[in-house]
C-alpha positions in Angstrom: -11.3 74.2 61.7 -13.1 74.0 65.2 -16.3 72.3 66.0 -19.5 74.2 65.4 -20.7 74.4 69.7 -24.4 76.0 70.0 -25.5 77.8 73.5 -29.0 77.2 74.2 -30.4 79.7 77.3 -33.6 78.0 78.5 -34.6 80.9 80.5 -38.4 80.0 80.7 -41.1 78.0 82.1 -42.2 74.9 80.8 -45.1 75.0 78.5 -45.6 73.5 75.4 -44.3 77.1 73.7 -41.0 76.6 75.2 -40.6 73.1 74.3 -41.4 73.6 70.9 -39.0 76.4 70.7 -36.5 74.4 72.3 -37.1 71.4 70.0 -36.6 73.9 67.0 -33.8 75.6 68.3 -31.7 72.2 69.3 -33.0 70.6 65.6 -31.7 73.5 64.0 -28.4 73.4 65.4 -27.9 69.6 65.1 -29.1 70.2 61.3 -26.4 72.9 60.7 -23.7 70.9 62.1 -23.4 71.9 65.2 -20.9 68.8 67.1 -22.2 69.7 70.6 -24.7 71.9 72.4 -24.6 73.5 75.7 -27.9 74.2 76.9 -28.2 76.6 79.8 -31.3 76.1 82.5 -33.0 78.9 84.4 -36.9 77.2 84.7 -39.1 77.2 87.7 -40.2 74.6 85.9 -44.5 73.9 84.7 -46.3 71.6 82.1 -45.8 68.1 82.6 -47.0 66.7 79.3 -44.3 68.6 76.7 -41.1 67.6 79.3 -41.2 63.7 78.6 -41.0 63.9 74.7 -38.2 67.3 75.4 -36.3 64.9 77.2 -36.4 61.8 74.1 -35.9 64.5 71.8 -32.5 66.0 73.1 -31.2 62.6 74.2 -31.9 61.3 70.1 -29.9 64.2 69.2 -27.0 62.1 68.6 -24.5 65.1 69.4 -23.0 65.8 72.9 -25.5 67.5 74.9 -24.0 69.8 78.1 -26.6 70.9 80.8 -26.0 73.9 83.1 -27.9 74.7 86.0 -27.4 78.7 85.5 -30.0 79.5 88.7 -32.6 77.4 89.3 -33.8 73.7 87.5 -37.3 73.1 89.1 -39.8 70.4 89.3 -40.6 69.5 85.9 -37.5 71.2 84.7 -35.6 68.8 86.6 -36.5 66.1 83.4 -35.0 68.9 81.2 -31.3 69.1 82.7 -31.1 65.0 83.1 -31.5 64.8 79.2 -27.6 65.7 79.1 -25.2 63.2 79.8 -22.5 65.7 81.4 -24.2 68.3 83.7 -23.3 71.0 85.6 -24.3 73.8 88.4 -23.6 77.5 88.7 -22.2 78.2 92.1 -25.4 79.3 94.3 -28.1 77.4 91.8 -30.5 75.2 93.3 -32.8 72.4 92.3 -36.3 71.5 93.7 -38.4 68.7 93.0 -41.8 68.7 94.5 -45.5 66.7 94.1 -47.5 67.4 91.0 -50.8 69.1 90.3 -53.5 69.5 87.5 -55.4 73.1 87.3 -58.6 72.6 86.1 -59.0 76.3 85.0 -62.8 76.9 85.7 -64.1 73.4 84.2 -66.9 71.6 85.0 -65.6 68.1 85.8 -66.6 64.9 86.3 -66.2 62.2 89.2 -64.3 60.0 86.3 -62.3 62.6 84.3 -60.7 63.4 88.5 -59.6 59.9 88.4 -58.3 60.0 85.0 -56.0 63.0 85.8 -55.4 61.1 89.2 -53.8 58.0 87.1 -52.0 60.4 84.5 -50.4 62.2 87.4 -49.7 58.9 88.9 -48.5 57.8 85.8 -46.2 61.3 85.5 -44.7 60.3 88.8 -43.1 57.2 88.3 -41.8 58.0 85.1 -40.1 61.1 86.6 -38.8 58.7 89.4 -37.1 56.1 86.8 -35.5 58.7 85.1 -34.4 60.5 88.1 -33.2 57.1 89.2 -31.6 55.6 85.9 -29.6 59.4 85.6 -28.7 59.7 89.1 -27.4 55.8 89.4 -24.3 55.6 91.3 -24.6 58.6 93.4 -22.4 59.1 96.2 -25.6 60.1 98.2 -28.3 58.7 96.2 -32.0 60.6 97.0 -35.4 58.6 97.2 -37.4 61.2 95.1 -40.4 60.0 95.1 -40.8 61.4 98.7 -40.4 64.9 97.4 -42.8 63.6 94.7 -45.7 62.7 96.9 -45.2 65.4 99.7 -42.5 67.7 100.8 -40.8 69.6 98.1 -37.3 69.1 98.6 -34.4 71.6 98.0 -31.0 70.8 96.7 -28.0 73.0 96.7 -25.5 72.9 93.5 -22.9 70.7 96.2 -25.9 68.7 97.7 -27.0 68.0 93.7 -23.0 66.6 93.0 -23.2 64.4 95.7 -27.2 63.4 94.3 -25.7 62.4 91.2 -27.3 65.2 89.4 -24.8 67.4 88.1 -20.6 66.1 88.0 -19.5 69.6 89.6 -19.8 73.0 89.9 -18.9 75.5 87.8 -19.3 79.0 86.3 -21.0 79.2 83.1 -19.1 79.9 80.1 -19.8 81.1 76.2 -16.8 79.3 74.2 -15.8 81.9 71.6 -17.1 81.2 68.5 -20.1 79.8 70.0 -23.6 80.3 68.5 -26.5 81.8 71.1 -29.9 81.2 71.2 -32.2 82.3 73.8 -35.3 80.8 74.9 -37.5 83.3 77.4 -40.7 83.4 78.1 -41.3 80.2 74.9 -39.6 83.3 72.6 -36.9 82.4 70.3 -34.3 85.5 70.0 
């Protein structure tokens, strides 16, 4: 009998409707058995606060978890692909990381709630930077992110990423037969 292997297409920005949909999606498959999921990434990336608990969530899923880079893994996304022990990238994909911001949306704000967000988004920084740095450790060309994090974004093709220590080498993306799809776009389940 062959292993039950789930394909999850992240095809979405990050906002807390995707995450909960991807949450649900990965709990159901680890609850129906599945012994590994492959979780394909297409996200310009977006909210900071679901990606941290994402991340925990998929790591305690105590099944083998297989990121893809499918086109591109963006700023906050970038937390989303590093949850997988064994990553990969799509010929052509690419990876930027850049310095974080907080839209206000048309409130009235206050001289302390400003610093407040200041010290979150501080806060969101270094937490992306150890575990860029913890994932990445041992990289043949090892990146000091938090310059991309406090200024210039930086770019990173799918061969600059292998030496990075992000992904362990490219490849196409592939459906093993049998497999069962899910598709997350636009925080939709189908």
């Amino acid at each position: 009998m062959n292993e039950r292997i789930d394909v999850v297409n992240f095809i979405s920005g990050i906002n807390p409707k995707s995450i909960a949909a991807l949450v649900d999606v990965t709990g159901q498959a680890r609850k129906h058995g599945s012994g590994k999921i492959i979780l394909n990434i297409s996200s310009t990336g977006g909210d900071l606060a679901p990606i941290f608990g994402a991340y925990y969530h998929l790591r305690s899923l105590g099944i083998p978890l297989v990121a893809h880079n499918i086109g591109n893994v963006e700023s906050s996304a970038v937390i989303l692909y590093l949850a997988a022990d064994v990553r990969f990238a799509a010929p052509h994909s690419r990876f930027m990381f850049h310095d974080f911001n907080w839209t206000f949306r048309g409130e009235s704000v206050r001289k302390h709630v400003i610093a407040e967000k200041l010290a979150s988004l501080d806060f969101d920084s270094a937490r992306y930077r150890d575990i860029f740095n913890e994932r990445t450790k041992g990289a043949k060309s090892p990146v000091e992110i938090g310059e991309s994090l406090e200024g210039n974004a930086l770019y990173a093709s799918a061969a600059a990423a292998v030496d990075m220590g992000m992904c362990s080498e490219i490849a196409e993306p592939t459906v093993p037969a049998g497999a069962i799809l899910w598709w997350i776009e636009a925080g939709c389940v189908s």
